[in-house]
mmCIF file of the N, C-alpha and C atoms, coordinates in Angstrom:
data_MODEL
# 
_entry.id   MODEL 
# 
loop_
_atom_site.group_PDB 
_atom_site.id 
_atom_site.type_symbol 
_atom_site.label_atom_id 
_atom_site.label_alt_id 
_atom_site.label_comp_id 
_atom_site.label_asym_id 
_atom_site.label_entity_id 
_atom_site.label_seq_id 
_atom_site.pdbx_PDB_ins_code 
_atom_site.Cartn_x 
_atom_site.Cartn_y 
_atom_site.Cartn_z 
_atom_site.occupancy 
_atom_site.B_iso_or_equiv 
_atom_site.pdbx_formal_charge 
_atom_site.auth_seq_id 
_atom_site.auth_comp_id 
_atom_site.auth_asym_id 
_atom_site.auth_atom_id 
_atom_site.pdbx_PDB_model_num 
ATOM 1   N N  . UNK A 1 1  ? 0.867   -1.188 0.000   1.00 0.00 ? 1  UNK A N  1 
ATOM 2   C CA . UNK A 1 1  ? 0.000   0.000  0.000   1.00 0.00 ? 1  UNK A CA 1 
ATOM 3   C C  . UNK A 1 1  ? 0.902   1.236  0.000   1.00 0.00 ? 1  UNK A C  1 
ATOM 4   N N  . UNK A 1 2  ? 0.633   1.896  -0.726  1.00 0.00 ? 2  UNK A N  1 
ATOM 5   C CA . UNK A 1 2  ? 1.568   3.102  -0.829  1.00 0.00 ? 2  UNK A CA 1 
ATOM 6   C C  . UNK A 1 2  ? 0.980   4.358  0.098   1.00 0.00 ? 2  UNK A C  1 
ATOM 7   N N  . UNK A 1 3  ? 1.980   5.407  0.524   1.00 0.00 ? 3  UNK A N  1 
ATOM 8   C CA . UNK A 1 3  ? 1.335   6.592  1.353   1.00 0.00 ? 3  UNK A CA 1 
ATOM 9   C C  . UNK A 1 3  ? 0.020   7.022  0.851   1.00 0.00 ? 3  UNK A C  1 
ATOM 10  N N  . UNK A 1 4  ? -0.273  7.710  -0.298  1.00 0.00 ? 4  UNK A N  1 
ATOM 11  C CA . UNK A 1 4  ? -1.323  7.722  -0.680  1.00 0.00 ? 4  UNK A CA 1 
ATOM 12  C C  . UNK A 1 4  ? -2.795  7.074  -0.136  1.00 0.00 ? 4  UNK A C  1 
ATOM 13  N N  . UNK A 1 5  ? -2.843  5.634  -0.318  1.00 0.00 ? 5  UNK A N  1 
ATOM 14  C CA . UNK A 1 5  ? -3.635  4.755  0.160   1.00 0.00 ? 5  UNK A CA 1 
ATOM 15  C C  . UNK A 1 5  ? -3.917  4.319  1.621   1.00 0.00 ? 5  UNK A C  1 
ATOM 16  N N  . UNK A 1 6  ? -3.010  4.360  2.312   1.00 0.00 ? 6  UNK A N  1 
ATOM 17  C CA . UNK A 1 6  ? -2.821  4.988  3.558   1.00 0.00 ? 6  UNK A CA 1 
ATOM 18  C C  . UNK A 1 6  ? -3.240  6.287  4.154   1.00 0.00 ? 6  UNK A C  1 
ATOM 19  N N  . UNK A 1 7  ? -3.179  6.922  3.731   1.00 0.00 ? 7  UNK A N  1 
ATOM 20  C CA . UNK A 1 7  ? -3.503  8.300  4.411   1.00 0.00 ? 7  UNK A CA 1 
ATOM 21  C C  . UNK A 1 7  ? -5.132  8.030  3.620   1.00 0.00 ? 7  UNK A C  1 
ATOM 22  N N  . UNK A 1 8  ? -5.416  7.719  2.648   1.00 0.00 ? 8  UNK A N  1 
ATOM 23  C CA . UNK A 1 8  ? -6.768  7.703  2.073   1.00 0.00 ? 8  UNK A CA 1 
ATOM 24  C C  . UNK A 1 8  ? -7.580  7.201  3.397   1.00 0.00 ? 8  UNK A C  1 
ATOM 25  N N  . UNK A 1 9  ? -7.139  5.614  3.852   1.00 0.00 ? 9  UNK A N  1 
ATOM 26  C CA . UNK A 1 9  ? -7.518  4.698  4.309   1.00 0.00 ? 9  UNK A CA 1 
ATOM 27  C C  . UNK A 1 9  ? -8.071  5.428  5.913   1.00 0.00 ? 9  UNK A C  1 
ATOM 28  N N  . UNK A 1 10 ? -6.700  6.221  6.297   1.00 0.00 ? 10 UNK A N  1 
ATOM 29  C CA . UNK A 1 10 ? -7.066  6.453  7.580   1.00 0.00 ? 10 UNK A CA 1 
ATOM 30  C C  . UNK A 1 10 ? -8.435  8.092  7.630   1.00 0.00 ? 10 UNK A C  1 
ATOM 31  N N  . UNK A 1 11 ? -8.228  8.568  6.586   1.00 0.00 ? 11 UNK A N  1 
ATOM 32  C CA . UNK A 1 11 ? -9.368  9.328  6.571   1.00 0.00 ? 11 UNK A CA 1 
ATOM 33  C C  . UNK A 1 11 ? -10.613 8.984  6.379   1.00 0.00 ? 11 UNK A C  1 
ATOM 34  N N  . UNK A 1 12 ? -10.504 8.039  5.503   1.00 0.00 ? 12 UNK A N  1 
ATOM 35  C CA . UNK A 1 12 ? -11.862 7.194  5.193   1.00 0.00 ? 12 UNK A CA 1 
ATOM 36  C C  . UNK A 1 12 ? -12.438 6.845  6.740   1.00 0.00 ? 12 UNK A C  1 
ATOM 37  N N  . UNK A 1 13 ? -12.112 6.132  7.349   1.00 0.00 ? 13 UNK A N  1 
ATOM 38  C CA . UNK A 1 13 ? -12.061 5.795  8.767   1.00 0.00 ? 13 UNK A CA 1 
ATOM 39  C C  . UNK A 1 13 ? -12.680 6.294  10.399  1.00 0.00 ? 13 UNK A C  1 
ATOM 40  N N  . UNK A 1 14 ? -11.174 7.591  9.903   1.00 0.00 ? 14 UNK A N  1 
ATOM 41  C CA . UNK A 1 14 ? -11.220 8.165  11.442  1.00 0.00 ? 14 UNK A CA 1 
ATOM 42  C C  . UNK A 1 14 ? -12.286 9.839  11.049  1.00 0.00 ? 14 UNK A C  1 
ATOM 43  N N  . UNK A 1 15 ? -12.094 10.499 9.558   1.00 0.00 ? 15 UNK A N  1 
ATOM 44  C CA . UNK A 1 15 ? -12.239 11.737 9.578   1.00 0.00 ? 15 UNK A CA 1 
ATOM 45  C C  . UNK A 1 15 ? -13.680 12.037 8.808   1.00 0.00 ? 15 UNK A C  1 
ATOM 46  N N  . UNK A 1 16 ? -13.736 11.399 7.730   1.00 0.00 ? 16 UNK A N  1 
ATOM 47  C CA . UNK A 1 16 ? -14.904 10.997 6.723   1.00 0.00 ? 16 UNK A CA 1 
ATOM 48  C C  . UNK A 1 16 ? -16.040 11.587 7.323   1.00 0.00 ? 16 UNK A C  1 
ATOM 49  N N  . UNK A 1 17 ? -16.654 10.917 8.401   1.00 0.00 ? 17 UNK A N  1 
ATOM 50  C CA . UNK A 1 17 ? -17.884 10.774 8.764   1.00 0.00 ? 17 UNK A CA 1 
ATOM 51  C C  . UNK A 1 17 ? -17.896 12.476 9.375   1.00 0.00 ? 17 UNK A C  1 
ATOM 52  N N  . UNK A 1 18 ? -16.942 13.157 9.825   1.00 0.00 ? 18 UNK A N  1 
ATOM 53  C CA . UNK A 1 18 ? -17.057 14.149 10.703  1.00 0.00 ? 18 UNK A CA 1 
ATOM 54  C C  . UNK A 1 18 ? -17.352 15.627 9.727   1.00 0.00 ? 18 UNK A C  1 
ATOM 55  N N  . UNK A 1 19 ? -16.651 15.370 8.400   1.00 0.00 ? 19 UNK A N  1 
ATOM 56  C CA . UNK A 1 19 ? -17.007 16.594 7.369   1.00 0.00 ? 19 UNK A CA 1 
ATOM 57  C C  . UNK A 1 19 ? -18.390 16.204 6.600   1.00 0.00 ? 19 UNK A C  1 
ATOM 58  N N  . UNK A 1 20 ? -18.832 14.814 6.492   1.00 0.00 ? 20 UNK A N  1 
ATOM 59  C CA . UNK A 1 20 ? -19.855 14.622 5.311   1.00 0.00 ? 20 UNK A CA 1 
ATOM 60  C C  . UNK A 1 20 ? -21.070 15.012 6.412   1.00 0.00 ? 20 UNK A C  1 
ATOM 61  N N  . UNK A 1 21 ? -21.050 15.476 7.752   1.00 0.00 ? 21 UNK A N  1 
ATOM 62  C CA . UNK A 1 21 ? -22.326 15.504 8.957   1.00 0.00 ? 21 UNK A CA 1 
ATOM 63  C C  . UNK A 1 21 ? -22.871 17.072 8.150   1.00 0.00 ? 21 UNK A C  1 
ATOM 64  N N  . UNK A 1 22 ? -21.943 17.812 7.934   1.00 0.00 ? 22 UNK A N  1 
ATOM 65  C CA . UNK A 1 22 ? -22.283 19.196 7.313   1.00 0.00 ? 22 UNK A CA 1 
ATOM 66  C C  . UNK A 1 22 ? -23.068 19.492 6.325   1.00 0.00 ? 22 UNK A C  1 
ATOM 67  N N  . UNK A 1 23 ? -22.999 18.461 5.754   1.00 0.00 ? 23 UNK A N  1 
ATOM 68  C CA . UNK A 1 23 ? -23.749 18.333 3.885   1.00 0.00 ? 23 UNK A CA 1 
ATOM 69  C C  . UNK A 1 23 ? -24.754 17.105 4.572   1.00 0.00 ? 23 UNK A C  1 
ATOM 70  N N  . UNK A 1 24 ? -25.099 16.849 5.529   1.00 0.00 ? 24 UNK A N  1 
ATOM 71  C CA . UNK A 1 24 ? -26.335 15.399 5.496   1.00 0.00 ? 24 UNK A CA 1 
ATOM 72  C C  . UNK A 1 24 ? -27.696 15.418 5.174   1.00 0.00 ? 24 UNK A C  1 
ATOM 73  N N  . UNK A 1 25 ? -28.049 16.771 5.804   1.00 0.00 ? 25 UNK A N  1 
ATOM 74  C CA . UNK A 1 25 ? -29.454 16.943 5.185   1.00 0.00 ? 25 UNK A CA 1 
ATOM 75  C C  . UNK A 1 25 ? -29.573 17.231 3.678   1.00 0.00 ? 25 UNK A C  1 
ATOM 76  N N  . UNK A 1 26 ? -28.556 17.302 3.014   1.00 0.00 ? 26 UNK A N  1 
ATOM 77  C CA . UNK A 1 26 ? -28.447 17.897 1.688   1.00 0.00 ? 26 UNK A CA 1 
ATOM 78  C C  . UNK A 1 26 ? -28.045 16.127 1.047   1.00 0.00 ? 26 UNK A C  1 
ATOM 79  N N  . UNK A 1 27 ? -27.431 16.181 1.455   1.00 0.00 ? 27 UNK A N  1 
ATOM 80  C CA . UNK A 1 27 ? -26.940 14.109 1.075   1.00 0.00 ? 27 UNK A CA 1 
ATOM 81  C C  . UNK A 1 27 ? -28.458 13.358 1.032   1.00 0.00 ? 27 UNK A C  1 
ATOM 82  N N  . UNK A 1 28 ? -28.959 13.641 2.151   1.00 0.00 ? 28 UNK A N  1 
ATOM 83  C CA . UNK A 1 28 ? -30.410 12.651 2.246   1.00 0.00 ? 28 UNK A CA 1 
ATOM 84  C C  . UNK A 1 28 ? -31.584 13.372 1.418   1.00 0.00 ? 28 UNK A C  1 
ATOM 85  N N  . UNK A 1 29 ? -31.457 14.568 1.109   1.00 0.00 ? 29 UNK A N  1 
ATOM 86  C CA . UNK A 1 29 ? -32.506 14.585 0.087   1.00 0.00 ? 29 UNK A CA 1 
ATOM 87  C C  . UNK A 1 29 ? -31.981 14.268 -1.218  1.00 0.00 ? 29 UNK A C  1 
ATOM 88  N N  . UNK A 1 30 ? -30.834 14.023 -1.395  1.00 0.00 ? 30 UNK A N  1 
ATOM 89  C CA . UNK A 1 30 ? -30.385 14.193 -3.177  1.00 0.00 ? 30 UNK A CA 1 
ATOM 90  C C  . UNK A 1 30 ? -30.360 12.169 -2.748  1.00 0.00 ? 30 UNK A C  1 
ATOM 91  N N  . UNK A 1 31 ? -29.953 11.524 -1.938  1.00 0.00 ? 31 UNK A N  1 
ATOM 92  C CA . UNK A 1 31 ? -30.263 9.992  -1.649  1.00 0.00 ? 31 UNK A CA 1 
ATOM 93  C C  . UNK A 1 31 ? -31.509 9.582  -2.346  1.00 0.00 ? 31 UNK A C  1 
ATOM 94  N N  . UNK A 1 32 ? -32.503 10.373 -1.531  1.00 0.00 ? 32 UNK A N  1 
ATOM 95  C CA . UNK A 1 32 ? -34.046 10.417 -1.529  1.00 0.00 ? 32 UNK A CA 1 
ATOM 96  C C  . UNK A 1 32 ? -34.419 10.688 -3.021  1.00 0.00 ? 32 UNK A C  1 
ATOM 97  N N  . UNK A 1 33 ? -33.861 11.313 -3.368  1.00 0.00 ? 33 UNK A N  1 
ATOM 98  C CA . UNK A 1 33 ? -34.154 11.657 -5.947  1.00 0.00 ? 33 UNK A CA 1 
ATOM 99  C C  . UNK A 1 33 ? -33.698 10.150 -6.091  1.00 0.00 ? 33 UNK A C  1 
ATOM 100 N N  . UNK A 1 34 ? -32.438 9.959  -5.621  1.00 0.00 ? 34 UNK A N  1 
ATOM 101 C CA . UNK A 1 34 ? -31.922 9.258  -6.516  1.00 0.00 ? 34 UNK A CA 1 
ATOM 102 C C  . UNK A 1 34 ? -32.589 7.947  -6.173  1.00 0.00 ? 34 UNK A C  1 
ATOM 103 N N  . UNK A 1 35 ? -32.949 7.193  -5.242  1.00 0.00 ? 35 UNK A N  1 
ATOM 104 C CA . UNK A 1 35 ? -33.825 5.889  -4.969  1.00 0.00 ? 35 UNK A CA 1 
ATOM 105 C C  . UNK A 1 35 ? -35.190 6.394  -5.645  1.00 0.00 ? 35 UNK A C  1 
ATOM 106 N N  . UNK A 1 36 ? -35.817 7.216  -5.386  1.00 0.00 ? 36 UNK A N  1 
ATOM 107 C CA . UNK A 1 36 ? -37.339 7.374  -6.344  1.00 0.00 ? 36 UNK A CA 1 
ATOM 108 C C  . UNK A 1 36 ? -37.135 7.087  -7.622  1.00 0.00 ? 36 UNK A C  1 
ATOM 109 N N  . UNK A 1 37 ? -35.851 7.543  -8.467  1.00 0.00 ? 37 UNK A N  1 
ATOM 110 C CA . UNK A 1 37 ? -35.872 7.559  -9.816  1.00 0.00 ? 37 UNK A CA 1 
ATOM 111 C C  . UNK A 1 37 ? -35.337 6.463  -10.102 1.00 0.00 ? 37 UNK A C  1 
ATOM 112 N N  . UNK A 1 38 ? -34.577 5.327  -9.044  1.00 0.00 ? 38 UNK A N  1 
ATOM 113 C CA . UNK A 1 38 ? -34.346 3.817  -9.485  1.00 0.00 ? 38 UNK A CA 1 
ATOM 114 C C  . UNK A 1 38 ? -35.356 2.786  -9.126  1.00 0.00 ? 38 UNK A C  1 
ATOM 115 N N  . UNK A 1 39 ? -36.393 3.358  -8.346  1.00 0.00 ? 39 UNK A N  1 
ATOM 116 C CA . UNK A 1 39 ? -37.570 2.822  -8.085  1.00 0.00 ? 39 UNK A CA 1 
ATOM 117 C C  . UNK A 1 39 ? -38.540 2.262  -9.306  1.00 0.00 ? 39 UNK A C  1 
ATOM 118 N N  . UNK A 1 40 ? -38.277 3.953  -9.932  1.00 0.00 ? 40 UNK A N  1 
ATOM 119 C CA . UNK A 1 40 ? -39.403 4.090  -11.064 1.00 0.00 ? 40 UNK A CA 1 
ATOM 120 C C  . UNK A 1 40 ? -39.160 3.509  -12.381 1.00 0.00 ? 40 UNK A C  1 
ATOM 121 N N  . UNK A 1 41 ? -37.744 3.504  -12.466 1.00 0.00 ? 41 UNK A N  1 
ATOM 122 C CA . UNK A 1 41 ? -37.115 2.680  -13.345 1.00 0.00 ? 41 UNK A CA 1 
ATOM 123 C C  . UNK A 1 41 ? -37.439 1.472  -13.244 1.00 0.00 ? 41 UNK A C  1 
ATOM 124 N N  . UNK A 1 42 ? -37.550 0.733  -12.205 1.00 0.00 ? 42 UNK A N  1 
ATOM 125 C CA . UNK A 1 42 ? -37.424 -0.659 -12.092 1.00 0.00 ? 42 UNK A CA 1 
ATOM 126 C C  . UNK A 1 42 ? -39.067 -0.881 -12.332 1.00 0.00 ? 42 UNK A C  1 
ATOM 127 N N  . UNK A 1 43 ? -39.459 -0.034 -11.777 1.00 0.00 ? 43 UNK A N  1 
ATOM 128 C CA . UNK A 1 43 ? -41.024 -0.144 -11.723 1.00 0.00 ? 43 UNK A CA 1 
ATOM 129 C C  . UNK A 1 43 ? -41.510 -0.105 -13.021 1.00 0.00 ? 43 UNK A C  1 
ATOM 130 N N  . UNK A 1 44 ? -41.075 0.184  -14.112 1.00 0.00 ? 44 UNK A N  1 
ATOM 131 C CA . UNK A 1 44 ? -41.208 0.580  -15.659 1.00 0.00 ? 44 UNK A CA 1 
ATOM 132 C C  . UNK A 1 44 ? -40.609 -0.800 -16.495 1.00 0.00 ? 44 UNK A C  1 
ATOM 133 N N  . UNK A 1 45 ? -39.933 -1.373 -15.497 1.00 0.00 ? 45 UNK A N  1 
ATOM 134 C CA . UNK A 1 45 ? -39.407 -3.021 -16.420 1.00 0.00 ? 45 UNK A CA 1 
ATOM 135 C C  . UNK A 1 45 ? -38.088 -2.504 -16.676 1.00 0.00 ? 45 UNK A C  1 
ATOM 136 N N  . UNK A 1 46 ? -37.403 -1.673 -15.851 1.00 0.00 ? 46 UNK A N  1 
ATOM 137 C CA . UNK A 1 46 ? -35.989 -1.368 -16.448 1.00 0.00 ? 46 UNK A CA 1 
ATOM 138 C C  . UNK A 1 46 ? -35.092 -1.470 -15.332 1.00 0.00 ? 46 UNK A C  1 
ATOM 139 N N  . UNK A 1 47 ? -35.063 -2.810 -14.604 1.00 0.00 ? 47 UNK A N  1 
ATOM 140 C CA . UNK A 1 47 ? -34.267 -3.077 -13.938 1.00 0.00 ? 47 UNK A CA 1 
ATOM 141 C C  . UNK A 1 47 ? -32.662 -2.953 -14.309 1.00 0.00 ? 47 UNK A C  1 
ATOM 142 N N  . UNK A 1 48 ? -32.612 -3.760 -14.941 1.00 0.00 ? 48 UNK A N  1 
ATOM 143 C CA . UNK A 1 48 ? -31.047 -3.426 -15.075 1.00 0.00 ? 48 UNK A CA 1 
ATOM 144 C C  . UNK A 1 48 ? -30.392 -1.966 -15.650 1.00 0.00 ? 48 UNK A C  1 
ATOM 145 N N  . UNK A 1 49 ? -31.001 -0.961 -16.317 1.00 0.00 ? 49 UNK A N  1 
ATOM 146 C CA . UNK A 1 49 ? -30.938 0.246  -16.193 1.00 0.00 ? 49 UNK A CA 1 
ATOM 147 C C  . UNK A 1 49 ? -30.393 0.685  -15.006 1.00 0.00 ? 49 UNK A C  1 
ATOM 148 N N  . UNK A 1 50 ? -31.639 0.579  -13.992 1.00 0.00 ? 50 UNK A N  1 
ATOM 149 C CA . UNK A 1 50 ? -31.776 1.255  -12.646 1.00 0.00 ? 50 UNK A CA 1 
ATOM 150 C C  . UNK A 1 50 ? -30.392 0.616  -11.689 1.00 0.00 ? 50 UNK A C  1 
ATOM 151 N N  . UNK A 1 51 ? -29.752 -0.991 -11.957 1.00 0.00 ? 51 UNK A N  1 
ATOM 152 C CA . UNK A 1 51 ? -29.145 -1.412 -11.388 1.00 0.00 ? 51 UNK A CA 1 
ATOM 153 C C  . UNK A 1 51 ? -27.518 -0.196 -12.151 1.00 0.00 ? 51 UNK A C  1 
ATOM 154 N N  . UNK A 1 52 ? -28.091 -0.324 -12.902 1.00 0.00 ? 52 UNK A N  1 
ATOM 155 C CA . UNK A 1 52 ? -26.283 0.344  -13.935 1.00 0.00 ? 52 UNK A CA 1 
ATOM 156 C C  . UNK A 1 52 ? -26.403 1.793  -13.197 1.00 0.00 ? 52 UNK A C  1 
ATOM 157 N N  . UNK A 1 53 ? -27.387 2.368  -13.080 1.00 0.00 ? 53 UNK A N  1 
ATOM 158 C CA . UNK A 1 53 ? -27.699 3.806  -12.743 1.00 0.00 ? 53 UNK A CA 1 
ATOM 159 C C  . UNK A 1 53 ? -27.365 3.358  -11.020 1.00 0.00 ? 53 UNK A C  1 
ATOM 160 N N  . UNK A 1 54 ? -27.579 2.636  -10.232 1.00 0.00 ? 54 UNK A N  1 
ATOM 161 C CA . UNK A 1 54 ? -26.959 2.735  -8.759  1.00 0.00 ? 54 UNK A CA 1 
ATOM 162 C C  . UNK A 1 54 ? -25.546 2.537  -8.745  1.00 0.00 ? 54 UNK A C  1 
ATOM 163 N N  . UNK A 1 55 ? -25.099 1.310  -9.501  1.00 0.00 ? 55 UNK A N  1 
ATOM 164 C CA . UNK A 1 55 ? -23.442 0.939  -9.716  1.00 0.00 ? 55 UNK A CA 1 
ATOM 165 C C  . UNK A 1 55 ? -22.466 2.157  -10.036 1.00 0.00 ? 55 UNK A C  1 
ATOM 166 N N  . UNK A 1 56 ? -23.353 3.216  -10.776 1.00 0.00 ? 56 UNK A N  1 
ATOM 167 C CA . UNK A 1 56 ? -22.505 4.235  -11.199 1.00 0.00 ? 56 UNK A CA 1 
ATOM 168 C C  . UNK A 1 56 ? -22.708 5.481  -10.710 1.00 0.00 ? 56 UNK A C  1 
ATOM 169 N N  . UNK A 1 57 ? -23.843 5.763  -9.968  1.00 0.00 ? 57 UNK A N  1 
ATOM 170 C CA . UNK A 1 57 ? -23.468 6.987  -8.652  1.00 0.00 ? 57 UNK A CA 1 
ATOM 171 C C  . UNK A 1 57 ? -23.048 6.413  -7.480  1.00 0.00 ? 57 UNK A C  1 
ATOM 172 N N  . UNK A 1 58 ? -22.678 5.084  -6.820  1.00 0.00 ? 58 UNK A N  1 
ATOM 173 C CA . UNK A 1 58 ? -21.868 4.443  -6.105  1.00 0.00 ? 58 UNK A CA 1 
ATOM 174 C C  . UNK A 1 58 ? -20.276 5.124  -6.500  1.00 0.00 ? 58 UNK A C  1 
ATOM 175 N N  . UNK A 1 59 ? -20.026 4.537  -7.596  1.00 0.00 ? 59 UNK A N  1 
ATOM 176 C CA . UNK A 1 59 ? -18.427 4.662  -8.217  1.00 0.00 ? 59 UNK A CA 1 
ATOM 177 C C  . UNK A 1 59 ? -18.123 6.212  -7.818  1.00 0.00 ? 59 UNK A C  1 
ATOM 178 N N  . UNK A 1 60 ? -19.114 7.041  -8.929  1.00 0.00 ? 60 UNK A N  1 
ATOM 179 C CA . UNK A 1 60 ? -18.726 8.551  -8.779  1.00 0.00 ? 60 UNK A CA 1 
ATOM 180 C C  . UNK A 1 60 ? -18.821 9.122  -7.511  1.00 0.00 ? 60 UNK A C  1 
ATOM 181 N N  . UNK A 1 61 ? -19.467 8.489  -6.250  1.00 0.00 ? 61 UNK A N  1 
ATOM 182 C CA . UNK A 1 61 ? -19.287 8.759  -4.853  1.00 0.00 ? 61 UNK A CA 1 
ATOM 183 C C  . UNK A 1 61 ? -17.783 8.663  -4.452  1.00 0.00 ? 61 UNK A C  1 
ATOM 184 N N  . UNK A 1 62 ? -17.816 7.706  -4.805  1.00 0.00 ? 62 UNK A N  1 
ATOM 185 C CA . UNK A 1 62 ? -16.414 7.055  -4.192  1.00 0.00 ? 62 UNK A CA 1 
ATOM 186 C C  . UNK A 1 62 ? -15.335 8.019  -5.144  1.00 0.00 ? 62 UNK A C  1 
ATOM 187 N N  . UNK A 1 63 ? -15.116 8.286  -6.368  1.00 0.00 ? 63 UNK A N  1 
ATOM 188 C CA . UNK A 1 63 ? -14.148 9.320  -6.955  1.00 0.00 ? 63 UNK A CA 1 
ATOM 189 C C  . UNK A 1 63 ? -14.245 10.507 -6.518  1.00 0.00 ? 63 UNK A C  1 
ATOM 190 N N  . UNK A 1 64 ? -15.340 10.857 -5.946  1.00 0.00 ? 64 UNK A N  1 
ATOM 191 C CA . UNK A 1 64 ? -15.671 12.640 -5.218  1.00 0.00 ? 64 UNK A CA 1 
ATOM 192 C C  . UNK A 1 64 ? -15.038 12.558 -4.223  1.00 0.00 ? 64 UNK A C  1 
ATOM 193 N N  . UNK A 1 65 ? -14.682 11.427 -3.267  1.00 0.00 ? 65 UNK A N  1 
ATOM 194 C CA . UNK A 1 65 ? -14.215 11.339 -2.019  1.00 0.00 ? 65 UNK A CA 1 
ATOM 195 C C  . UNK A 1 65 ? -12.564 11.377 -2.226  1.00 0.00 ? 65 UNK A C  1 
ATOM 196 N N  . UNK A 1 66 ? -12.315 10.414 -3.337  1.00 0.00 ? 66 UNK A N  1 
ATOM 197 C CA . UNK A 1 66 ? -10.672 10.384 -3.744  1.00 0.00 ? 66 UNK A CA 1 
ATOM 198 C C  . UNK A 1 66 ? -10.219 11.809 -3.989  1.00 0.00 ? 66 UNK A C  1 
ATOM 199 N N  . UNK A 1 67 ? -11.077 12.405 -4.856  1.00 0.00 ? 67 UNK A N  1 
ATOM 200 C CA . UNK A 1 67 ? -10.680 13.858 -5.504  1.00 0.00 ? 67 UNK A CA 1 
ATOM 201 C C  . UNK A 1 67 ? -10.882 14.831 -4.159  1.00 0.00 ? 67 UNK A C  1 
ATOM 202 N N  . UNK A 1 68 ? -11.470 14.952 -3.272  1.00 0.00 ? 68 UNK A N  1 
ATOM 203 C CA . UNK A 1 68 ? -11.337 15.775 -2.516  1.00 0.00 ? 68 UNK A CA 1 
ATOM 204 C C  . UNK A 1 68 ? -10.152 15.498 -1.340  1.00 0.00 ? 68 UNK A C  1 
ATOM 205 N N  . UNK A 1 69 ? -10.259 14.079 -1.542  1.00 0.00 ? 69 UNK A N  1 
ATOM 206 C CA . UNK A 1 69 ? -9.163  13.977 -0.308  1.00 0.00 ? 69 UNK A CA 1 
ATOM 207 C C  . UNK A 1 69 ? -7.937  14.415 -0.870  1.00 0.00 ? 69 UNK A C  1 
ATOM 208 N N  . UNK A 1 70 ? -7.375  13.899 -2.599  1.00 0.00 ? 70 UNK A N  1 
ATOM 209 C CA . UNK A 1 70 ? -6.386  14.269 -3.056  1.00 0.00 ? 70 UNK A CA 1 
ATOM 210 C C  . UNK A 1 70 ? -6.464  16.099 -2.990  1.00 0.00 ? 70 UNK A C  1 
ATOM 211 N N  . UNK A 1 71 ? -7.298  16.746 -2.650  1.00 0.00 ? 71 UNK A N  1 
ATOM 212 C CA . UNK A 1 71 ? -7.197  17.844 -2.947  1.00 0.00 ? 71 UNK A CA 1 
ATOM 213 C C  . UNK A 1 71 ? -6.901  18.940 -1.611  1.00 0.00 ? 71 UNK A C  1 
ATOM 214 N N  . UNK A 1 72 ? -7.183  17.721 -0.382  1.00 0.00 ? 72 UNK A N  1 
ATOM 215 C CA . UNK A 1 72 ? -7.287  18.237 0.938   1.00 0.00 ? 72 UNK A CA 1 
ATOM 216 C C  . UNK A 1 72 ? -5.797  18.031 1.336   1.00 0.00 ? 72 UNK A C  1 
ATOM 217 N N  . UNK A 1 73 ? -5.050  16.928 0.945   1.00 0.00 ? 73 UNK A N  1 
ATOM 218 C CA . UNK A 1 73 ? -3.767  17.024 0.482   1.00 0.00 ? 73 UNK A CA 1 
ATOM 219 C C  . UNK A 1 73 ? -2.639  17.861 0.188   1.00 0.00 ? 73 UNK A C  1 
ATOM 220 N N  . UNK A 1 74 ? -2.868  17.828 -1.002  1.00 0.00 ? 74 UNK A N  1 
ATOM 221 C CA . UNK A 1 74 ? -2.176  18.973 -1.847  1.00 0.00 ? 74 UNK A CA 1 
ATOM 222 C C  . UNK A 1 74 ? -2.303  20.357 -0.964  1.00 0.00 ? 74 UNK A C  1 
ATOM 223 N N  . UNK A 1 75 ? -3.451  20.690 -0.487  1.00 0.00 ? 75 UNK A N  1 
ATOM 224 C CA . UNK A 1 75 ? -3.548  22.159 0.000   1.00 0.00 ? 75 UNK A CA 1 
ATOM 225 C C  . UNK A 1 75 ? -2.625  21.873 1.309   1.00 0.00 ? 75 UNK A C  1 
ATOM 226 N N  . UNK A 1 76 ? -2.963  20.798 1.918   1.00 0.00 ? 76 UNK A N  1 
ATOM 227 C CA . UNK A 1 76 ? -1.713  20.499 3.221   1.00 0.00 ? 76 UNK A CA 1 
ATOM 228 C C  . UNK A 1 76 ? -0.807  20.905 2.996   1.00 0.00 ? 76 UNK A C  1 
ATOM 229 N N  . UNK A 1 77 ? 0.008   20.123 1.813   1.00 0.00 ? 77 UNK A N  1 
ATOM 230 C CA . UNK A 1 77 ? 1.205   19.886 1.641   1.00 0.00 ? 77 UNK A CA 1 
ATOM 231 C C  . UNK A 1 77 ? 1.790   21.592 1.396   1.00 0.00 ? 77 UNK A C  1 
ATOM 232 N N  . UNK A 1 78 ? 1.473   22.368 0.360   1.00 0.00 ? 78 UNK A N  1 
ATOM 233 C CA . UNK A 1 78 ? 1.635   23.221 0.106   1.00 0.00 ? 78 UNK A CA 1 
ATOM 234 C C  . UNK A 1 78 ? 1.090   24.534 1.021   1.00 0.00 ? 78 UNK A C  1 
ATOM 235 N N  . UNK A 1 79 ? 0.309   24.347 1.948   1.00 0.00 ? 79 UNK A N  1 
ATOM 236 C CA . UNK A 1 79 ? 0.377   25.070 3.199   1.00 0.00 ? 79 UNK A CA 1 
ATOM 237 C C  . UNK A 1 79 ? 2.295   24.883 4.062   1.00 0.00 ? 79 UNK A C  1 
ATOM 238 N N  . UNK A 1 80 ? 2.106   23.753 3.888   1.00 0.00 ? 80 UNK A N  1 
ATOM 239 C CA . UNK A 1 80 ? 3.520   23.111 4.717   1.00 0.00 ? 80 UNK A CA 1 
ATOM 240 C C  . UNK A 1 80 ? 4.358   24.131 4.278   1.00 0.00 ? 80 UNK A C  1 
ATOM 241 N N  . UNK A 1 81 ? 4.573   24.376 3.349   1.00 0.00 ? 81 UNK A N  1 
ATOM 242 C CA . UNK A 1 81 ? 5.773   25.126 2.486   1.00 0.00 ? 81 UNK A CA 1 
ATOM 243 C C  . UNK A 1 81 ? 6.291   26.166 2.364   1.00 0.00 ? 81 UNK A C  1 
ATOM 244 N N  . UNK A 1 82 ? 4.644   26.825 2.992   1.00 0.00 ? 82 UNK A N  1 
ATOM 245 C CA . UNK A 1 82 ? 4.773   28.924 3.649   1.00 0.00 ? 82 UNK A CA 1 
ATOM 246 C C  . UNK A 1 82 ? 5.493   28.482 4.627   1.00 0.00 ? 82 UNK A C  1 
# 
């Protein structure tokens, strides 16, 4: 595991839960679109649609989290440097 993945790992973990509390009521209503509209999908005979459409705002969750952490990073690092 390289530093990177490590430091990912331990934020994922210990820090994660403590910045995403800020955005939750905003998380649970955009949750709340997005299950109605895989509901309705499925409900329409378009299951596997609706399954491709959860698999892939899963993924792009998970890259919003990489990209910000890489970005919470970088601003560290280069704070470090003043």
């Amino acid at each position: 595991m390289d530093l990177f993945e490590a430091l990912y790992a331990y934020a994922m973990t210990t820090r994660f839960d403590t910045y995403a509390l800020r955005d939750e009521k905003e998380r649970e209503e955009s949750e709340k679109m997005v299950r109605r509209a895989i509901e309705e999908l499925k409900n329409c005979g378009m299951g596997d649609a609706a399954g491709r459409m959860e698999d892939g705002f899963t993924e792009l969750a998970c890259l919003d989290r990489r990209g910000a952490f890489w970005a919470g990073l970088t601003i560290g690092m280069e704070l470090n440097r003043l």
